[in-house]
VOVONU-352639 format. One record per residue (C-alpha): residue number from 1; x, y, z; residue in three letters. Coordinates in steps of 0.1 Angstrom, whole numbers, plus 5000, padded with zeros to 4 digits. Example, Ala and Ser with C-alpha at 12.3 -4.5 7.8 and 13.67 -1.06 7.14 Angstrom:
BEGIN
num=1 | X=5123 | Y=4955 | Z=5078 | residuo=ALA
num=2 | X=5137 | Y=4989 | Z=5071 | residuo=SER
! end
This chain:
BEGIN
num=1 | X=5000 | Y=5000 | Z=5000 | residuo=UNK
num=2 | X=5018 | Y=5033 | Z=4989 | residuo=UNK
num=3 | X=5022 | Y=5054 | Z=5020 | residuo=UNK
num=4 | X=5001 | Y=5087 | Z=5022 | residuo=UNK
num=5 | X=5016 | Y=5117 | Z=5016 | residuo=UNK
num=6 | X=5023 | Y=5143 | Z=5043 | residuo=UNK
num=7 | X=5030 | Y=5178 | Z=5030 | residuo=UNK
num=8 | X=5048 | Y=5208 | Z=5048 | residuo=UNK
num=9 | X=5029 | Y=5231 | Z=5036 | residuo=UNK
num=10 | X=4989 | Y=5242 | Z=5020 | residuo=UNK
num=11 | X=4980 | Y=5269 | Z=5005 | residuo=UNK
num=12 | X=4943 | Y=5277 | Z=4995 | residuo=UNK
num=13 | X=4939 | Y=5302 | Z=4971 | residuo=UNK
num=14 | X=4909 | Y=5316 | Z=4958 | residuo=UNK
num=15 | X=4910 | Y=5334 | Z=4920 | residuo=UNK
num=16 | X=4890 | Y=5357 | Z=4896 | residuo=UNK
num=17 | X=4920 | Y=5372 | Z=4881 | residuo=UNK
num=18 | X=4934 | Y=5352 | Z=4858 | residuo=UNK
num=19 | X=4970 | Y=5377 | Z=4858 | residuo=UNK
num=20 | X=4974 | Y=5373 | Z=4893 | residuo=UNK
num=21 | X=4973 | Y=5337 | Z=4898 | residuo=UNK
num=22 | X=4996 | Y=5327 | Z=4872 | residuo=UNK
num=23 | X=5019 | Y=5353 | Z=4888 | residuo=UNK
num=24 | X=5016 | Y=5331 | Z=4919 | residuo=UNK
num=25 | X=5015 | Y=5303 | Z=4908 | residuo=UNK
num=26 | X=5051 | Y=5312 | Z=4891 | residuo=UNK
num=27 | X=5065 | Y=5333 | Z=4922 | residuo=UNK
num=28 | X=5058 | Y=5295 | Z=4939 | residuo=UNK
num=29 | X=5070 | Y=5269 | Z=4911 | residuo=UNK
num=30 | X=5102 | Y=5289 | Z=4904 | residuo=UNK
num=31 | X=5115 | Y=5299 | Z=4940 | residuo=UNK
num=32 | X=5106 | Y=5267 | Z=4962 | residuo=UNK
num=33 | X=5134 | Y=5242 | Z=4959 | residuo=UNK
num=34 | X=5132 | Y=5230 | Z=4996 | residuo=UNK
num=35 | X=5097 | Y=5220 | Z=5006 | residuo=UNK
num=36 | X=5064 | Y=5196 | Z=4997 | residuo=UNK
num=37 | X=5033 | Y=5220 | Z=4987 | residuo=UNK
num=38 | X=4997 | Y=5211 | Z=4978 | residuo=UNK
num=39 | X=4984 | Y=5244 | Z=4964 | residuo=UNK
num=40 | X=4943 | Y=5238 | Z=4962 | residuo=UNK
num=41 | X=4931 | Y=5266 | Z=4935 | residuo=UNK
num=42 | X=4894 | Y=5280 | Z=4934 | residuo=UNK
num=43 | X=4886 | Y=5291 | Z=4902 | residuo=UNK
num=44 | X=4856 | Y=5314 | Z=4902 | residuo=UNK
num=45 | X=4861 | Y=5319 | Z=4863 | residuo=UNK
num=46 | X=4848 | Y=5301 | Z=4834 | residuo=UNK
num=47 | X=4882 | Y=5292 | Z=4821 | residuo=UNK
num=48 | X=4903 | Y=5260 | Z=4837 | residuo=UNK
num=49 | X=4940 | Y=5266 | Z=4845 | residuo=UNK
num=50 | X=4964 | Y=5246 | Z=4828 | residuo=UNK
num=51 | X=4988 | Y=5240 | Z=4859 | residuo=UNK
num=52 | X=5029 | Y=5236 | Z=4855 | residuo=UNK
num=53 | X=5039 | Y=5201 | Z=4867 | residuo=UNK
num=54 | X=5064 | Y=5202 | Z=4899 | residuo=UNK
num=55 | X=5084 | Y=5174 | Z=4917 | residuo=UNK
num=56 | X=5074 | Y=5196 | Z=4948 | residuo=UNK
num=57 | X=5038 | Y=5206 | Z=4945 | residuo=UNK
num=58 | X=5009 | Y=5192 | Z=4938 | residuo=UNK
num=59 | X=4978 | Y=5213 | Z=4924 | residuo=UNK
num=60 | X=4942 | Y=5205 | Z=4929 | residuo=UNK
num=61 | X=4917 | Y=5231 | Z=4912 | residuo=UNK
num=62 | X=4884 | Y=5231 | Z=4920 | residuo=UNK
num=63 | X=4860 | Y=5249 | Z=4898 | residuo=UNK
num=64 | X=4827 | Y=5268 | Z=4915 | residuo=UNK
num=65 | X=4806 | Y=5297 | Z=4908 | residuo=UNK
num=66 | X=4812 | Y=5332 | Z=4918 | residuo=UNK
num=67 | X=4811 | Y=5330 | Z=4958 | residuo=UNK
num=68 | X=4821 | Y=5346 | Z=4990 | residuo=UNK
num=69 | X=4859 | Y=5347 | Z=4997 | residuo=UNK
num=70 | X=4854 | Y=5329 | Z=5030 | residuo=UNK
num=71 | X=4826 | Y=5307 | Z=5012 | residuo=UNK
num=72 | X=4853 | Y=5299 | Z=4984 | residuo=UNK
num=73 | X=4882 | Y=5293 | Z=5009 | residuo=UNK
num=74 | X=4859 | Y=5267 | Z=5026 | residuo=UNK
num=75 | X=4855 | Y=5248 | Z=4999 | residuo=UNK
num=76 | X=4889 | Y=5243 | Z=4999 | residuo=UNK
num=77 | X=4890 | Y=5229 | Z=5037 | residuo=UNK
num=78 | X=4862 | Y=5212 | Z=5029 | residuo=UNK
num=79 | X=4883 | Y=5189 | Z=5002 | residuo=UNK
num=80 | X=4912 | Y=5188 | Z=5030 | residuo=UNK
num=81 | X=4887 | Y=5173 | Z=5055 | residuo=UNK
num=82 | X=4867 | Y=5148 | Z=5031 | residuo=UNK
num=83 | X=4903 | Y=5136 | Z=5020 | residuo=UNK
num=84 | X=4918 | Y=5131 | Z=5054 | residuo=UNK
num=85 | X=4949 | Y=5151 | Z=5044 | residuo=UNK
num=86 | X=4976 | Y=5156 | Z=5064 | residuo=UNK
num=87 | X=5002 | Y=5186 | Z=5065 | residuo=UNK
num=88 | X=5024 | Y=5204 | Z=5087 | residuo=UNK
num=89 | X=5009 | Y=5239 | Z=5079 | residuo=UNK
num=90 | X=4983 | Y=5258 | Z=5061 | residuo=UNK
num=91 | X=4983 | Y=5293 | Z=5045 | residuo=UNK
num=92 | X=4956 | Y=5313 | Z=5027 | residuo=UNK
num=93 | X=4971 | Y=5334 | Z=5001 | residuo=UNK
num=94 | X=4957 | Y=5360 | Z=4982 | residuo=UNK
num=95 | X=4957 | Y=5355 | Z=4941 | residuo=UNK
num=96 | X=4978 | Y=5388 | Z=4943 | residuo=UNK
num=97 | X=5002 | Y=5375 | Z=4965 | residuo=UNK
num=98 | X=5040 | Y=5366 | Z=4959 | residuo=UNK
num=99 | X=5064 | Y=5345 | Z=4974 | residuo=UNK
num=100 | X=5104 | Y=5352 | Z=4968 | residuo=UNK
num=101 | X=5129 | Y=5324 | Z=4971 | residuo=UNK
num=102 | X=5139 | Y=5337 | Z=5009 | residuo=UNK
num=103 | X=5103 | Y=5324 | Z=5021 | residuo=UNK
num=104 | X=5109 | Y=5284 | Z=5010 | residuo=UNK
num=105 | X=5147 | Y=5285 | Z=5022 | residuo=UNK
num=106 | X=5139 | Y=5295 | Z=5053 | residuo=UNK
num=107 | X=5107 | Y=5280 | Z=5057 | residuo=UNK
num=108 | X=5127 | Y=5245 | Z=5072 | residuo=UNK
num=109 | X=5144 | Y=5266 | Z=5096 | residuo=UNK
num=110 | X=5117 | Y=5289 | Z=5110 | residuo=UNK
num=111 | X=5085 | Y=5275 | Z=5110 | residuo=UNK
num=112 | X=5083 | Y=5245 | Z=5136 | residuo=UNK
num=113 | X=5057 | Y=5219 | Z=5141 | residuo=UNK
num=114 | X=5030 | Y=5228 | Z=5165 | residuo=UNK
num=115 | X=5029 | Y=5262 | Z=5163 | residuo=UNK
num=116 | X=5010 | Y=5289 | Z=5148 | residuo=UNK
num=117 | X=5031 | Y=5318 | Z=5133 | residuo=UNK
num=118 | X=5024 | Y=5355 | Z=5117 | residuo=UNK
num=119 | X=5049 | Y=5366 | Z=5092 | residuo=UNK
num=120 | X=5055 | Y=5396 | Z=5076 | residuo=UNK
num=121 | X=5038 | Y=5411 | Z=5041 | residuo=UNK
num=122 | X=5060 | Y=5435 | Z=5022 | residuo=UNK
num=123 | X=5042 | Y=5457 | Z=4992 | residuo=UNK
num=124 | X=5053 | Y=5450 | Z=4964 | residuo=UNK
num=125 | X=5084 | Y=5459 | Z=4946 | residuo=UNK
num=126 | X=5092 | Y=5481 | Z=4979 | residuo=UNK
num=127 | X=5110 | Y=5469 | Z=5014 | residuo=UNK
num=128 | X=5077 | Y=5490 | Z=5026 | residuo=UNK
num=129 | X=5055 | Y=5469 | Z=5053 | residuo=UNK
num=130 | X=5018 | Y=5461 | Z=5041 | residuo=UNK
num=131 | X=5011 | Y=5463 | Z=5077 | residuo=UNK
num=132 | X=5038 | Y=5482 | Z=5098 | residuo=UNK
num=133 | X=5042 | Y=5469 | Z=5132 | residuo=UNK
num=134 | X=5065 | Y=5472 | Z=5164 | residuo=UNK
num=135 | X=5064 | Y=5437 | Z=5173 | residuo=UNK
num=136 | X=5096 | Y=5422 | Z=5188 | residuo=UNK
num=137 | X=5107 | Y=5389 | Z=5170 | residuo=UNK
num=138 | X=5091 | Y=5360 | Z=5182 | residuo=UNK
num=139 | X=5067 | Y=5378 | Z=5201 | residuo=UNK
num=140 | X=5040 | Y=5357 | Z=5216 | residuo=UNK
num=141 | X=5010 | Y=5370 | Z=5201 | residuo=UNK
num=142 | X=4972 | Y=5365 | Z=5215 | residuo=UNK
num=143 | X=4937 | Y=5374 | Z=5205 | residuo=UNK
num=144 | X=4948 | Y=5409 | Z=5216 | residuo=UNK
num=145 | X=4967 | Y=5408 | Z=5186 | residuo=UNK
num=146 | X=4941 | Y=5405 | Z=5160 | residuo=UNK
num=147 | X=4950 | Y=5437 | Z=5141 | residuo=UNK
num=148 | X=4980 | Y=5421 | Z=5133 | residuo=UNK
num=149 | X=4965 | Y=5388 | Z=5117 | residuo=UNK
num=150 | X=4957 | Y=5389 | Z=5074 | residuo=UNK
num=151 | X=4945 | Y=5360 | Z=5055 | residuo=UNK
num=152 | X=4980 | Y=5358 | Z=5040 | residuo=UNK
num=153 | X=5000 | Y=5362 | Z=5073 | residuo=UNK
num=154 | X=4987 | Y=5336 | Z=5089 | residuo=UNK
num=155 | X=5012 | Y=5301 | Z=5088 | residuo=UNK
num=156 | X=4986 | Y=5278 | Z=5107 | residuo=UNK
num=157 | X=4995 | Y=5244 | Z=5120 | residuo=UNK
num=158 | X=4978 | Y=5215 | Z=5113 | residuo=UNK
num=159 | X=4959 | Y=5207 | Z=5149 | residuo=UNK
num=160 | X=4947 | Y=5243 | Z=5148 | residuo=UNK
num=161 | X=4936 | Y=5240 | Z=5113 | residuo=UNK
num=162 | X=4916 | Y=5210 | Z=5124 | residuo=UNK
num=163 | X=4905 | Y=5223 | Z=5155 | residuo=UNK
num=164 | X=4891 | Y=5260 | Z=5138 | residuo=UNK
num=165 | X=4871 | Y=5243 | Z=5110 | residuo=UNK
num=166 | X=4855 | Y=5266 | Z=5087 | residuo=UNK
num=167 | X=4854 | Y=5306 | Z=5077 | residuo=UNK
num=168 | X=4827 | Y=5324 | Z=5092 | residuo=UNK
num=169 | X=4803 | Y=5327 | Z=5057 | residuo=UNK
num=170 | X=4793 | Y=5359 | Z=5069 | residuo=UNK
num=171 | X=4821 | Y=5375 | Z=5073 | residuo=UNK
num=172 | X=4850 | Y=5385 | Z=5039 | residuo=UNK
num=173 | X=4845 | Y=5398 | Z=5004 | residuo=UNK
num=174 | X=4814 | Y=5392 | Z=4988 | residuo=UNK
num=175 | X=4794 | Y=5383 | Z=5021 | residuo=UNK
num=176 | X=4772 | Y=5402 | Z=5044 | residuo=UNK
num=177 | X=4799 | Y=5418 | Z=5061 | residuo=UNK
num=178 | X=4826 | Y=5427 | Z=5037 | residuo=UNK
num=179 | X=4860 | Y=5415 | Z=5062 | residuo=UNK
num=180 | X=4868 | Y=5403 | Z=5095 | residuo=UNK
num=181 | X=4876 | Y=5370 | Z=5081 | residuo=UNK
num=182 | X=4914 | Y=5368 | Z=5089 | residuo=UNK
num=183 | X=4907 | Y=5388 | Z=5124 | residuo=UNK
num=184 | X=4880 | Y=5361 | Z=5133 | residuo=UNK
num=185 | X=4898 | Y=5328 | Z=5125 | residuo=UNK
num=186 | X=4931 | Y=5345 | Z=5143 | residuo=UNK
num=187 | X=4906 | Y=5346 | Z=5172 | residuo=UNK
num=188 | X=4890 | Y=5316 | Z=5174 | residuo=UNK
num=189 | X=4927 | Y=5300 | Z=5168 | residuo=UNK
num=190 | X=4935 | Y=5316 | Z=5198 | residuo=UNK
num=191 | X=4908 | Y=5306 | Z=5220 | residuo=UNK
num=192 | X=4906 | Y=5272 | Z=5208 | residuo=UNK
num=193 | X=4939 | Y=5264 | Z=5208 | residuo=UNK
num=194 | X=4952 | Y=5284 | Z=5241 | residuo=UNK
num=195 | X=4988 | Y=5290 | Z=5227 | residuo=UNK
num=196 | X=4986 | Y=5318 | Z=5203 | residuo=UNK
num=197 | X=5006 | Y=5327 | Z=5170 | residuo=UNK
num=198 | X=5044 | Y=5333 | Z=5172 | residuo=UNK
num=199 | X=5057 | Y=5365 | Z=5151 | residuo=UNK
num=200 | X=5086 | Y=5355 | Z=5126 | residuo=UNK
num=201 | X=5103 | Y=5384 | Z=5108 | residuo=UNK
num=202 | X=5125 | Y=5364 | Z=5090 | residuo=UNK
num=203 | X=5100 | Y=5352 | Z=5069 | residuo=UNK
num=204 | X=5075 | Y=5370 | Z=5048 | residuo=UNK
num=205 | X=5058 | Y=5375 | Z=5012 | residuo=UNK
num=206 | X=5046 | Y=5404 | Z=4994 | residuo=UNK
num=207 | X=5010 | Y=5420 | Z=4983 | residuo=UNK
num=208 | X=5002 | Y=5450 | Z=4965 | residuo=UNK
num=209 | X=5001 | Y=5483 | Z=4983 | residuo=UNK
num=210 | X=4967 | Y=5488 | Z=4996 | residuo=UNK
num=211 | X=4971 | Y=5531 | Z=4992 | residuo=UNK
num=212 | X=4978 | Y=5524 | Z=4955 | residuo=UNK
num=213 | X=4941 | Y=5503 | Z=4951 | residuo=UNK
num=214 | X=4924 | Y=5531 | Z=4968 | residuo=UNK
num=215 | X=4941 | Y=5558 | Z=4949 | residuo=UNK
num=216 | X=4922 | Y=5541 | Z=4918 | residuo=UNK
num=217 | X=4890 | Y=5536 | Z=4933 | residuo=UNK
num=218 | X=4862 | Y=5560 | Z=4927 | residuo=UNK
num=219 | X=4848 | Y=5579 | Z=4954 | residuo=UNK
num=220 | X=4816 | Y=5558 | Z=4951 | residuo=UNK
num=221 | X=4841 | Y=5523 | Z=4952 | residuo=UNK
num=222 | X=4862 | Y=5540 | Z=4982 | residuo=UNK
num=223 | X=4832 | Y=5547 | Z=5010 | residuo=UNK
num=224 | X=4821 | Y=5511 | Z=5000 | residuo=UNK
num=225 | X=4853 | Y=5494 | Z=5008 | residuo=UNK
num=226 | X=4859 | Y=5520 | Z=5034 | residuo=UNK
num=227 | X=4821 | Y=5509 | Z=5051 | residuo=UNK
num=228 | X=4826 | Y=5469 | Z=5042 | residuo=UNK
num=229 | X=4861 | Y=5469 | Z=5063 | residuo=UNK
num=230 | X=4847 | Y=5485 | Z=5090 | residuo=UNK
num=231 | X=4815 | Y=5471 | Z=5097 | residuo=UNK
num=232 | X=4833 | Y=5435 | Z=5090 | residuo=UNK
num=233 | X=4860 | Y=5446 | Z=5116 | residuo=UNK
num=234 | X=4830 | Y=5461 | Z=5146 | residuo=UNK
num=235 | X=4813 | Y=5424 | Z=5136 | residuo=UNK
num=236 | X=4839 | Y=5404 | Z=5146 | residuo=UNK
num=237 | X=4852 | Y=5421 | Z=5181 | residuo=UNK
num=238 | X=4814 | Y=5419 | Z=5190 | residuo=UNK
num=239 | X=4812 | Y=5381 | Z=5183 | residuo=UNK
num=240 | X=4844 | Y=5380 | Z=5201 | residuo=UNK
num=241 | X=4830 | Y=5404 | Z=5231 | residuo=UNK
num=242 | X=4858 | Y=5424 | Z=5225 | residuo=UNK
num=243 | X=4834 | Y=5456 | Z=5231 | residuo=UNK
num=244 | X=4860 | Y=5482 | Z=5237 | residuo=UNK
num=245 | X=4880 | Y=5476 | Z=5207 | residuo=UNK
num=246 | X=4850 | Y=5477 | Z=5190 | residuo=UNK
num=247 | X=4841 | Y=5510 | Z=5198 | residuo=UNK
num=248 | X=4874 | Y=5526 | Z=5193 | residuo=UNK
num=249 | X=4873 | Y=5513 | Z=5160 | residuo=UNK
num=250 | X=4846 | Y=5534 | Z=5151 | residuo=UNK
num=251 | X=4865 | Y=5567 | Z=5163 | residuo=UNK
num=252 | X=4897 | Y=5559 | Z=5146 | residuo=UNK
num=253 | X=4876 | Y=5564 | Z=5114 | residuo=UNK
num=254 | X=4873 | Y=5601 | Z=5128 | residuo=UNK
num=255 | X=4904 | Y=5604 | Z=5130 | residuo=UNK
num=256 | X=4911 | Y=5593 | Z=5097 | residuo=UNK
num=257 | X=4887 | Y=5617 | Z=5083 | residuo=UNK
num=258 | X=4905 | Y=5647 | Z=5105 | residuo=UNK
num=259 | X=4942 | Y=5637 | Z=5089 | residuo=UNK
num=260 | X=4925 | Y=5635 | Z=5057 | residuo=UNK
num=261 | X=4911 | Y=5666 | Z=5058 | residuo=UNK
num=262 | X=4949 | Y=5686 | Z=5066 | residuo=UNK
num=263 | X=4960 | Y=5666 | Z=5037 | residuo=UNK
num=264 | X=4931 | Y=5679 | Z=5017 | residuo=UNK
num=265 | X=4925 | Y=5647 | Z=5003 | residuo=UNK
num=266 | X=4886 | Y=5651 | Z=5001 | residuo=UNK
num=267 | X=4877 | Y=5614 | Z=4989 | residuo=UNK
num=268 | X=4893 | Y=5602 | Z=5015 | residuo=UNK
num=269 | X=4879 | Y=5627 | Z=5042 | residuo=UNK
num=270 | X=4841 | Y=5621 | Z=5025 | residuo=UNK
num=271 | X=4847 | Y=5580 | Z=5030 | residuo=UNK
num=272 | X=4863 | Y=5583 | Z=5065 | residuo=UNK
num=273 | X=4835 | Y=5603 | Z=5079 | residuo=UNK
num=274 | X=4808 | Y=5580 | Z=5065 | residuo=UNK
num=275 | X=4825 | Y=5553 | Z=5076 | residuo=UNK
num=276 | X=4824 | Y=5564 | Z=5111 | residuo=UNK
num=277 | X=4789 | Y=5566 | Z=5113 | residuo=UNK
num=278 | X=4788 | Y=5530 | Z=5094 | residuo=UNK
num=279 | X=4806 | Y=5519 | Z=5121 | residuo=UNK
num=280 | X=4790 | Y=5534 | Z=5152 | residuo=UNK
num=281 | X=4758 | Y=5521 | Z=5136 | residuo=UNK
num=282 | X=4771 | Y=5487 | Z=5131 | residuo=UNK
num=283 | X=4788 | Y=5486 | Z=5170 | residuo=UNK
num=284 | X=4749 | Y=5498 | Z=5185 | residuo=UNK
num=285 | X=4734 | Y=5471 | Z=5163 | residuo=UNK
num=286 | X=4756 | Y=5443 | Z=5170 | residuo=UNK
num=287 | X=4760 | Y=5456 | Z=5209 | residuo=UNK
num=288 | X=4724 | Y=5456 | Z=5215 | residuo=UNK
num=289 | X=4712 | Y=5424 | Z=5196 | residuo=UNK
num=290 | X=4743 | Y=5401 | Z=5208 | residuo=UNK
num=291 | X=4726 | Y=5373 | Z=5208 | residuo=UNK
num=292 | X=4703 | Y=5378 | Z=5181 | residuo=UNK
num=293 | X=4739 | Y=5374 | Z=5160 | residuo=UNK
num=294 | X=4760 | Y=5357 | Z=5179 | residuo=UNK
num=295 | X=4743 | Y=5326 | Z=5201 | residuo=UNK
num=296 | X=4756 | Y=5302 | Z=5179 | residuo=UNK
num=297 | X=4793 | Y=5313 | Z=5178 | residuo=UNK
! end
């Protein structure tokens, strides 16, 4: 009987841009030399990838209908779990992001069994953080830590993965609540698990700059985006009772609006200061009818 396969690492990636996938898929099939990948592909398109063949990574491409990011990412788990596979750890990758060769050579020496991990996510082209943060290397990191978690940040070992489960349907791009995704599964791996996420500087990938997408979204597009983040983000500390947080969300919105306005960037300003009252609306509504929402979290 041929011995089953244990991979170091998943990744689940969901797609609608045909560009950006192939550009991951090739940042991954011509920098990793050094460890075992199954990379499971959701393709919301009407087109089927023809995949590169690897000695190192398997692909597996699942075809659906246009869904929910954290409804498309579950159909990926869902063929892990009906397939009994087994790896050492699991990311969620974006179809826009990269990996450079640094992130597979190191991955053997950096990333251990049994623990959770948060790396860093360079934009683009740039040694410019995605996400700055002063965390010390190899920081302990807890549910406190949320802000720090992204879908593509996340390295998650495999008894948490099991543990966690699914996305929460509601919550990411394309759902009722337009984010909060990554924030809510870096929770619940958290509580469920007890020992947290590790941060590891010395490993990382890359993403496009966030300030460049908004500089080409409309103002109509921008106070969407602006609202879907926020409400998303107000959701998910209320489901995790995390109240206080919740509510300064909703003022650092003003703020934003108030820097935006001494820049005299007006679309930003005008989405900010919707925003805020997006959010305030969204913390009453998910304060006062807790358990309308949440009773079966």
């Amino acid at each position: 009987m041929q011995e089953k396969k244990i991979y170091n690492l998943v990744f689940i990636s969901t797609f609608i841009d045909r560009k950006n996938i192939e550009n991951l898929i090739n940042s991954i099939i011509d920098n990793n030399k050094d460890i075992t990948i199954l990379f499971i592909i959701i393709n919301q398109t009407k087109n089927r990838l023809e995949l590169p063949t690897s000695s190192l990574i398997d692909f597996y491409q699942v075809n659906t209908d246009r869904l929910s990011l954290s409804k498309a990412r579950n159909v990926g788990i869902a063929y892990i779990l009906k397939n009994n596979l087994t790896f050492e750890h699991i990311m969620f990758p974006d179809d826009d992001t990269t990996f450079s060769n640094i992130f597979f050579s190191r991955y053997k020496e950096f990333i251990k069994n049994g623990v959770n991990y948060l790396i860093d996510v360079y934009c683009f082209g740039t040694n410019e953080l995605f996400k700055p943060t002063n965390l010390k290397n190899e920081s302990i990191l807890n549910r406190e830590n949320h802000y720090s978690a992204m879908s593509v940040n996340m390295i998650i070992d495999f008894d948490t993965f099991k543990l966690v489960g699914l996305f929460d349907e509601r919550l990411g791009i394309g759902a009722q609540y337009g984010s909060g995704e990554d924030g809510d599964y870096f929770i619940r791996s958290c509580d469920i698990t007890g020992k947290g996420f590790i941060y590891q500087k010395m490993m990382f990938n890359f993403h496009p700059s966030s300030s460049n997408k908004f500089s080409q979204m409309s103002l109509s597009q921008t106070i969407n985006t602006y609202i879907a983040y926020g409400n998303g983000a107000i959701f998910v500390l209320c489901k995790h009772k995390m109240y206080q947080m919740a509510f300064m969300i909703c003022f650092y919105a003003l703020g934003g609006a108030v820097l935006s306005l001494f820049r005299l960037d007006l679309k930003l300003f005008v989405a900010y200061e919707i925003a805020f009252f997006s959010r305030l609306s969204m913390f009453f509504k998910c304060f006062l009818n807790a358990k309308k929402y949440f009773t079966n979290d």
